[in-house]
VOBA-1610 file (N, C-alpha, C; in pm, whole numbers, padded with zeros to 5 digits, always signed):
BEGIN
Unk+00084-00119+00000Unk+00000+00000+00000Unk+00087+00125+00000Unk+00234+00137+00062Unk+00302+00258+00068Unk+00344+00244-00069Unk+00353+00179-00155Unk+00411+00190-00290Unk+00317+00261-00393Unk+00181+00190-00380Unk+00064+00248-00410Unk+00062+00367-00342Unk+00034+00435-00252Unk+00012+00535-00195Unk+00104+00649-00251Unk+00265+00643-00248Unk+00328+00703-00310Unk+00313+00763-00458Unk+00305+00655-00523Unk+00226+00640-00669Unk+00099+00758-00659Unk+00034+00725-00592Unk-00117+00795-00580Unk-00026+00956-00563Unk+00008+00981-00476Unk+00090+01126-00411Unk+00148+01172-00562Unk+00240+01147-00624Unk+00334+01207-00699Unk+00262+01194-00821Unk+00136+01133-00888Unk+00018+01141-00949Unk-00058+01287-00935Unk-00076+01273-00788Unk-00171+01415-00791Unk-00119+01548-00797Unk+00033+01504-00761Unk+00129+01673-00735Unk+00148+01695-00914Unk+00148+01583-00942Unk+00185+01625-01098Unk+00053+01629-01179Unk-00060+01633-01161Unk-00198+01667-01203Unk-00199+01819-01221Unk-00171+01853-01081Unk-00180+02003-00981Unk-00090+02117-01110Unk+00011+02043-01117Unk+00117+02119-01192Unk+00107+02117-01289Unk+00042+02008-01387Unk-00036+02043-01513Unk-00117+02108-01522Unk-00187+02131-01443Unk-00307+02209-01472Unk-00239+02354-01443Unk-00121+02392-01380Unk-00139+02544-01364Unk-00034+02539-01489Unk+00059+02454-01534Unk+00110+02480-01664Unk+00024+02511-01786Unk-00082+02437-01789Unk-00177+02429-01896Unk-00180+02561-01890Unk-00230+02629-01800Unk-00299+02760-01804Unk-00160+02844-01896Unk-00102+02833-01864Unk+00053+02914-01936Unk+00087+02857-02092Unk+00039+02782-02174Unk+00048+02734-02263Unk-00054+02762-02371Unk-00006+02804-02482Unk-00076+02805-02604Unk-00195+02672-02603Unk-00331+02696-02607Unk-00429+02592-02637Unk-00387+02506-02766Unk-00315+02574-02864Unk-00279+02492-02998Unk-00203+02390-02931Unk-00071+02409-02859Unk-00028+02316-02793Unk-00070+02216-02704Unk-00200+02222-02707Unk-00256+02126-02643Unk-00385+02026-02704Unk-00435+01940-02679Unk-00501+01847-02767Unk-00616+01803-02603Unk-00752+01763-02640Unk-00838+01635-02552Unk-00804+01571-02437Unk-00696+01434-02524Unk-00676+01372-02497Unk-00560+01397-02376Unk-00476+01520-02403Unk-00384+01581-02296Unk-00443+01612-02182Unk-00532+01711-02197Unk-00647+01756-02062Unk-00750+01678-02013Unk-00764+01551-02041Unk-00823+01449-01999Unk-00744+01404-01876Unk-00627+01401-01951Unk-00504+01299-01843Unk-00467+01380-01768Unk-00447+01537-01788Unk-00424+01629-01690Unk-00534+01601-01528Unk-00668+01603-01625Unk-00790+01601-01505Unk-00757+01455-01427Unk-00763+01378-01476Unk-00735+01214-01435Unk-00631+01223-01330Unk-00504+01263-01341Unk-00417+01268-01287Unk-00478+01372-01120Unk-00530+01441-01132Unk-00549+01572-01058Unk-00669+01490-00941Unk-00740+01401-00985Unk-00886+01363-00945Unk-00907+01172-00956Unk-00849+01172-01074Unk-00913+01024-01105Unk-00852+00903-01041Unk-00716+00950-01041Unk-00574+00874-00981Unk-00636+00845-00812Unk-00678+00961-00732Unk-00726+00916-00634Unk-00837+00880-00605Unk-00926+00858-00664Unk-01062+00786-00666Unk-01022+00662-00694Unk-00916+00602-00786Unk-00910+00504-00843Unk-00839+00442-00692Unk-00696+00509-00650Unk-00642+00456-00500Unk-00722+00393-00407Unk-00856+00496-00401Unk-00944+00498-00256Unk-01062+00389-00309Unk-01070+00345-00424Unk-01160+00236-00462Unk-01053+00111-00493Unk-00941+00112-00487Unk-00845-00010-00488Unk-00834-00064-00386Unk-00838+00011-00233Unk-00787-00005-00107Unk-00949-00019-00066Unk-01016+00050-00067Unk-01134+00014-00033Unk-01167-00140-00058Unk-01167-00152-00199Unk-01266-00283-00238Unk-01112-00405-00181Unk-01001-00369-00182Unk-00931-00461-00091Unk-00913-00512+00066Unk-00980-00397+00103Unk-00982-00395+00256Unk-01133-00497+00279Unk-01225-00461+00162Unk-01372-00485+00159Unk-01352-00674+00162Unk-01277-00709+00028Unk-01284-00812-00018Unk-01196-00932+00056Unk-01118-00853+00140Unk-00994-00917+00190Unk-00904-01015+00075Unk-00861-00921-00032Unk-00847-01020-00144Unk-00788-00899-00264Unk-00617-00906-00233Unk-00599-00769-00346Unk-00597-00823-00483Unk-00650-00966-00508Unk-00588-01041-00611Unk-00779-01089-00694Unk-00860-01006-00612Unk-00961-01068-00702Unk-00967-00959-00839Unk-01019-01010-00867Unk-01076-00910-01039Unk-01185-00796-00968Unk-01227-00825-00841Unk-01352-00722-00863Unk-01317-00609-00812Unk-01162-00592-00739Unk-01080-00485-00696Unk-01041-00390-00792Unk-00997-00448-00940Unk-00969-00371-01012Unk-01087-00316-01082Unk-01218-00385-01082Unk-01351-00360-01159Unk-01372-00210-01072Unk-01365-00198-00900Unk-01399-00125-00835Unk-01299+00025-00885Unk-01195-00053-00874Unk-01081+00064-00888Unk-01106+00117-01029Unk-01167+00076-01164Unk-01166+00177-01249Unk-01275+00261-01303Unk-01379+00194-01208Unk-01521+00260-01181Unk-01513+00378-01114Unk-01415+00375-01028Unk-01399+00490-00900Unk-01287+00598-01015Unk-01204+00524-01090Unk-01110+00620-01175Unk-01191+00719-01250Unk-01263+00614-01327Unk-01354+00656-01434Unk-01404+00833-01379Unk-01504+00789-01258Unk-01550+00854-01197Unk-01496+00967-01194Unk-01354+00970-01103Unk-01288+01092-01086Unk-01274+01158-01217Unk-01276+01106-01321Unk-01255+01204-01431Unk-01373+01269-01484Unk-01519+01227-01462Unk-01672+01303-01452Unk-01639+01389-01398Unk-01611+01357-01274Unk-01605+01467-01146Unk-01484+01575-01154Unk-01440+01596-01253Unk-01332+01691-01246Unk-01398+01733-01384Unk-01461+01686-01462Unk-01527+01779-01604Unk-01653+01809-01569Unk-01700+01802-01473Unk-01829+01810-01424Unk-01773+01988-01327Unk-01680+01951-01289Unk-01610+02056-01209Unk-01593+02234-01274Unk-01532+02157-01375Unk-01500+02242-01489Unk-01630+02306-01547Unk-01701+02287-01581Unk-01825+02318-01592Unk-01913+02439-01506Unk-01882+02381-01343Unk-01887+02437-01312Unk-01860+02539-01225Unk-01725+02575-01279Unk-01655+02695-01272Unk-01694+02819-01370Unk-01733+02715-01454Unk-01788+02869-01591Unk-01931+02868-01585Unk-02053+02813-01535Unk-02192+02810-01494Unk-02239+02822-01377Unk-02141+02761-01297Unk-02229+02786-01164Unk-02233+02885-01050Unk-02312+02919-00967Unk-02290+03059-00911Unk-02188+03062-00746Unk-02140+03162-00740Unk-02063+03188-00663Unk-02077+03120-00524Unk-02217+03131-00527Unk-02298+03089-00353Unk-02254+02944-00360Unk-02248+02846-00501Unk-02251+02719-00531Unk-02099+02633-00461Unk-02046+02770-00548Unk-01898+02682-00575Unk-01795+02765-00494Unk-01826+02839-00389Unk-01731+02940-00309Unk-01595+02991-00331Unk-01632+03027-00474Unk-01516+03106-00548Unk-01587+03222-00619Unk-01508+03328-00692Unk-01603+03397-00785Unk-01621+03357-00906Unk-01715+03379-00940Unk-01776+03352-01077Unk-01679+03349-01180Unk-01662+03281-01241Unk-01575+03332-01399Unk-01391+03333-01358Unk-01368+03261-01227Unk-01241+03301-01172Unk-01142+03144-01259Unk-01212+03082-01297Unk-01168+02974-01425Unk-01124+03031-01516Unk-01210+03097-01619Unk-01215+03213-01762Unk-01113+03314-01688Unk-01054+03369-01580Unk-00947+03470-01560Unk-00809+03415-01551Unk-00856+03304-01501Unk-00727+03234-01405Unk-00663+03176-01564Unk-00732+03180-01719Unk-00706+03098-01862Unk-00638+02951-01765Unk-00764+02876-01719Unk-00787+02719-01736Unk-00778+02688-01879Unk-00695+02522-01882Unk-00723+02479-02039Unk-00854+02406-01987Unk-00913+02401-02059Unk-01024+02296-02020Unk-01091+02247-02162Unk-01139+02142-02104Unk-01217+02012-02259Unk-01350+02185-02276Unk-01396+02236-02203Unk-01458+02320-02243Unk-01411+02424-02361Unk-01311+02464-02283Unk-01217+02585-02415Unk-01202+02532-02530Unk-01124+02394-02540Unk-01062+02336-02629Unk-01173+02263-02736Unk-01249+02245-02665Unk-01391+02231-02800Unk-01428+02350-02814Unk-01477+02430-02775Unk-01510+02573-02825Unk-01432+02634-02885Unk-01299+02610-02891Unk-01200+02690-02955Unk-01182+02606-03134Unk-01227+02489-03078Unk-01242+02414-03213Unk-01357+02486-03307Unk-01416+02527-03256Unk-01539+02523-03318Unk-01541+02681-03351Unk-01494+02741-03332Unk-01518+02907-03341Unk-01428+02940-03441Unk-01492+03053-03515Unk-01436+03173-03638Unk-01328+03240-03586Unk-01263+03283-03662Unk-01179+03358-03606Unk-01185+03461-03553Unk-01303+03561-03544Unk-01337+03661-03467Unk-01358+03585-03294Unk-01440+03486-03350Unk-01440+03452-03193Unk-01358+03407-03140Unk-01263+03349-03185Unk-01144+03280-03118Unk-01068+03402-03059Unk-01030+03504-03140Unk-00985+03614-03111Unk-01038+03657-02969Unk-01135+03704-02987Unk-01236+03734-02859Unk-01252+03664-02728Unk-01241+03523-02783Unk-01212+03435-02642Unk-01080+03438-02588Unk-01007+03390-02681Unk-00853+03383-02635Unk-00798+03522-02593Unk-00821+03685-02628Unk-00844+03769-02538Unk-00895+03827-02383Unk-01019+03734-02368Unk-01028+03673-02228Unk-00977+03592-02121Unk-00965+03487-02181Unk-00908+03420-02121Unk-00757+03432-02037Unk-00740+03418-01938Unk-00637+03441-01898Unk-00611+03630-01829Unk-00710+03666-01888Unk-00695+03826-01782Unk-00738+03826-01680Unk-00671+03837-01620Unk-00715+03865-01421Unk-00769+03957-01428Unk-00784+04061-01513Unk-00876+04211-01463Unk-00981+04217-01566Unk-01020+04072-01636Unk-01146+04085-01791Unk-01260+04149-01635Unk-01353+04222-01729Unk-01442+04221-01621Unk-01537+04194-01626Unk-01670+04193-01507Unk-01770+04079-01541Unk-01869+04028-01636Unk-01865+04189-01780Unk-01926+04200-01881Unk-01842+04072-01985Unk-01682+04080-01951Unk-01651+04015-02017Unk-01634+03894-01996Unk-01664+03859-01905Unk-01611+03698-01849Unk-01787+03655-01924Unk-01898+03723-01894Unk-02020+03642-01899Unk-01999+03638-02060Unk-01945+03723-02171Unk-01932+03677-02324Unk-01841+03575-02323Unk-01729+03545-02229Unk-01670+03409-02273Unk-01766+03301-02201Unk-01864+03337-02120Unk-01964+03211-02076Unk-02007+03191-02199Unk-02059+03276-02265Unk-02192+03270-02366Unk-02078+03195-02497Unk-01976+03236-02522Unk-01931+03170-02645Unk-01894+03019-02598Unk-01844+03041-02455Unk-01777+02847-02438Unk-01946+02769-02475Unk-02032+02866-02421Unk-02173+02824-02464Unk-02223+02748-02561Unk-02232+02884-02658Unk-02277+02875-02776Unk-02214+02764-02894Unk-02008+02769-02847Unk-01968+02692-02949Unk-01979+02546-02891Unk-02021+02490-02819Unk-02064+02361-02800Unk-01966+02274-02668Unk-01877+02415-02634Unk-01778+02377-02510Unk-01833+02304-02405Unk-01973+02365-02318Unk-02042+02304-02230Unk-02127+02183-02229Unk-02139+02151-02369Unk-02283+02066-02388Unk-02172+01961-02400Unk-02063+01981-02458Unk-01979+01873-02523Unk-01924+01802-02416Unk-01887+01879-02315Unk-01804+01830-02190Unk-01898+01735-02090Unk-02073+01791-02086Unk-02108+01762-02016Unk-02181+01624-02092Unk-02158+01607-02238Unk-02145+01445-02273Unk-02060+01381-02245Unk-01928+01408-02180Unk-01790+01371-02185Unk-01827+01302-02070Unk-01862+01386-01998Unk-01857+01340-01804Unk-01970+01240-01811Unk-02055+01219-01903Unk-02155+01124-01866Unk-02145+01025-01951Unk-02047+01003-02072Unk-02023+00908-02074Unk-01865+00840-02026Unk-01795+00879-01898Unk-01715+00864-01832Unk-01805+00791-01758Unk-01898+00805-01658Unk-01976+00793-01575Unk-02048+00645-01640Unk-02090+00623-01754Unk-02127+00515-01849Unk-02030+00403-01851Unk-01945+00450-01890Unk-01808+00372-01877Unk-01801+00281-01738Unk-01820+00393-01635Unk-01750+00371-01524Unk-01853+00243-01456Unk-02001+00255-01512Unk-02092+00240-01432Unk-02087+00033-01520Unk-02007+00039-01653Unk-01999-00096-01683Unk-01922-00183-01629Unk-01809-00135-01519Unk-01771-00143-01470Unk-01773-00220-01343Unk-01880-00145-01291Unk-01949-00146-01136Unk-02038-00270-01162Unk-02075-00310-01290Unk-02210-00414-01291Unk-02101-00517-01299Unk-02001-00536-01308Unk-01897-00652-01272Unk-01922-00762-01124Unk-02013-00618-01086Unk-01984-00643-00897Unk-02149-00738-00867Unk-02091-00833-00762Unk-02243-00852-00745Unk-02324-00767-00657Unk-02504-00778-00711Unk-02559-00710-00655Unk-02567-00672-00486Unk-02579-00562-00421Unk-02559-00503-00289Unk-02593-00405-00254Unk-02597-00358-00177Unk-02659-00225-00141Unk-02589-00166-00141Unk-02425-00202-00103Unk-02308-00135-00142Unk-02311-00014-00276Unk-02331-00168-00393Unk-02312-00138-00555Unk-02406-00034-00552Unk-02533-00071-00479Unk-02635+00099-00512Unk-02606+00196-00494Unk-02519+00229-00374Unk-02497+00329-00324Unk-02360+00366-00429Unk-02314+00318-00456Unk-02180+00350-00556Unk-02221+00381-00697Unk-02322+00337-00708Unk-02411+00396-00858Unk-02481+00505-00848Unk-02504+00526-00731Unk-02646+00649-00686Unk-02503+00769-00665Unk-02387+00735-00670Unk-02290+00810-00637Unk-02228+00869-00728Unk-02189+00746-00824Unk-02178+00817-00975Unk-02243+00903-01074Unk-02401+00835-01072Unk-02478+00983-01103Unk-02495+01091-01050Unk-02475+01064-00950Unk-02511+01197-00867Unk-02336+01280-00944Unk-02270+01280-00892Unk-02159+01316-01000Unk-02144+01478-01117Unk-02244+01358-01195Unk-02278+01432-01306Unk-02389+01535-01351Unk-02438+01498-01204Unk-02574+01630-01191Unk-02628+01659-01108Unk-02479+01688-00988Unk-02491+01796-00949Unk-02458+01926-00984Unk-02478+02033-00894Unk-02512+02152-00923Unk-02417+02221-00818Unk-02325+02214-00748Unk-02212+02236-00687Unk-02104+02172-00675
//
């Protein structure tokens, strides 16, 4: 477990540090599949730990199959839950998420949000976004037009298919397991996940 555990530690410090690199990096330089593993690393790595050790402690048995079924249901998970996150940093309200509004869009997060919207936008708008992004002093007229474009170009809707079929994934996973009240509660956990609202 200290080998694992370590593993888990130097996983999440290097999540942490992607993500504030990301922010410093050209979006061209970056791709999906990069900020996926960024989020994973940041979130998923320890969901996946705390459902490895869990379902081993559970099973008394680090060698069954249903440890690892648990552990990538719980991975899976963490990566909903960190695009689910993302989300809502650029939608949800201040009272929600006890930060300020739009402090994602200042702080220029890469996010599966930007990076599909940035796919998808003209060059006026790209202009316009990528002008936002990343100013600590945009102000609140302007942060709500980069809501409305991550909006409009399909950033939010896209992500929030992403996280639910992470959550899909995760949940084929979980039916590995036999039925329990356990497994309910670990399914009622995963959706919940993806829609909530803080």
């Amino acid at each position: 477990v200290d080998t694992l555990a370590t593993r888990v530690q130097l996983m999440l410090v290097e999540g942490e540090t992607l993500d504030i690199q990301f922010a410093k990096r050209e979006i061209v330089s970056l791709s999906e599949p990069l900020v996926v593993d960024m989020l994973w690393k940041k979130t998923g790595a320890l969901y996946e730990f705390a459902g490895e050790a869990g379902a081993t402690i559970g099973l008394q048995n680090a060698d069954s199959p249903l440890v690892a079924e648990i552990a990538t249901f719980c991975s899976k998970c963490g990566t909903a839950f960190q695009l689910q996150d993302d989300i809502l940093g650029v939608v949800g309200s201040e009272a929600q998420l006890g930060k300020a509004v739009g402090a994602d869009i200042r702080e220029g997060k890469k996010t599966v949000i930007v990076y599909r919207a940035l796919q998808n936008a003209n060059d006026a708008q790209r202009a316009e976004l990528l002008g936002i992004l990343g100013d600590l002093h945009a102000s609140p007229d302007q942060v709500a037009r980069a809501t409305t474009l991550l909006r409009d170009l399909d950033g939010i809707n896209y992500t929030q298919g992403l996280a639910r079929r992470y959550v899909s994934e995760a949940l084929d996973h979980l039916a590995q397991v036999p039925p329990s009240a356990n497994r309910e509660l670990l399914q009622l956990w995963a959706e919940y996940l993806i829609d909530r609202q803080f």
